[in-house]
C-alpha positions in Angstrom: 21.9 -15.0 132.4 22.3 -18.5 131.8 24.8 -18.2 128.8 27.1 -15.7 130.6 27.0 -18.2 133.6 27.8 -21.0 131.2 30.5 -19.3 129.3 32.3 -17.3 132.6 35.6 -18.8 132.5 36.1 -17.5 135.9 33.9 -20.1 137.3 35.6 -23.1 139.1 33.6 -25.9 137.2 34.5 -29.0 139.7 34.1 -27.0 142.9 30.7 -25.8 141.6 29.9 -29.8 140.6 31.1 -30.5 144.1 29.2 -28.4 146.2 25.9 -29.4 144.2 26.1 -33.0 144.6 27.1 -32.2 148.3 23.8 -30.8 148.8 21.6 -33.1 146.9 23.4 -36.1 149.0 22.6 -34.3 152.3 19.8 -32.6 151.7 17.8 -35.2 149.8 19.1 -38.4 149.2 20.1 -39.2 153.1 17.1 -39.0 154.3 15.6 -41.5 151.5 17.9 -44.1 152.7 18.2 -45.9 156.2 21.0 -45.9 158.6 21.7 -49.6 157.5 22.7 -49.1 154.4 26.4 -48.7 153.3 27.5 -45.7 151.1 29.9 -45.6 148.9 32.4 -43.2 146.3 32.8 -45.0 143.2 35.9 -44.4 140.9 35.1 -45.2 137.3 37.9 -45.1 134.3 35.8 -45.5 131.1 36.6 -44.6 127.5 35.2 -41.4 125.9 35.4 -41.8 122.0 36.2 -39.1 120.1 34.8 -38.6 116.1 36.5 -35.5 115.3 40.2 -35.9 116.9 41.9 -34.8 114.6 40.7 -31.3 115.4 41.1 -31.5 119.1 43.5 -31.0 121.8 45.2 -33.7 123.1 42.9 -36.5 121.9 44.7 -39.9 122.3 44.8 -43.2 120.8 43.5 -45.1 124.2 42.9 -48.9 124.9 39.7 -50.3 125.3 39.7 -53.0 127.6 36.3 -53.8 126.6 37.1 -54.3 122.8 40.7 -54.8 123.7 41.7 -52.5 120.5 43.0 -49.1 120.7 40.7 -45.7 120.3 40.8 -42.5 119.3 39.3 -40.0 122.3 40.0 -39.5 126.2 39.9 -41.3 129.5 37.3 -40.0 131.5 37.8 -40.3 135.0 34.4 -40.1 137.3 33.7 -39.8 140.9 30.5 -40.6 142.2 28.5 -41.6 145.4 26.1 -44.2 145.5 23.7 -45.9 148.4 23.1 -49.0 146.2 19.8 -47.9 144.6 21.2 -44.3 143.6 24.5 -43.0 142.0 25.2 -39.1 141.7 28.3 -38.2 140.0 30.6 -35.8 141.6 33.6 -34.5 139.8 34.8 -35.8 136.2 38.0 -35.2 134.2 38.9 -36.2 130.8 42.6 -37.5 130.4 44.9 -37.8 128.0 47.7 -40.4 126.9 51.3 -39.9 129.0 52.9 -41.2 125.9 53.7 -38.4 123.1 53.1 -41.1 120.8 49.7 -41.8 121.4 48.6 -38.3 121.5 47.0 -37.3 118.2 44.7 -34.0 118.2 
């Protein structure tokens, strides 16, 4: 059951992600924290490195502002929510280069 769940491409991966960390938040993690204490969502842009790019789609040459040198692999863009002590991610995307230049796989 679990494999057909996992490889159903009918299933609507982000609202599924969505709905689960909904219900951990408000089912769980709220009533660890007190009314005091300020919540957050939390945007993160980090770089997901890619070995094998040459065999996949749209894999991008992308700067790292860490390194500040360009990388082969993906922006992955993360929502989350956090209470300061905590942080459950929410939804997640990988992105590609807008420039047909950078674009590789």
């Amino acid at each position: 059951t679990y494999y057909r769940f996992m490889q159903n491409p009918h299933i609507n991966w982000l609202r599924f992600t969505i709905l689960l960390a909904e219900k951990i938040i408000n089912e769980h993690l709220k009533d660890l924290t007190s009314d005091q204490r300020a919540d957050c969502f939390v945007f993160d842009d980090l770089l997901y490195s890619r070995t094998g790019y040459k065999k996949t789609e749209l894999a991008a040459k992308v700067f790292d502002h860490v390194s500040m040198t360009y990388k082969k692999g993906f922006r992955m863009m993360t929502m989350g929510w956090t209470d300061g002590s905590s942080f459950v991610p929410i939804a997640s995307s990988l992105l590609s280069s807008k420039n047909d230049q950078n674009v590789i796989g």
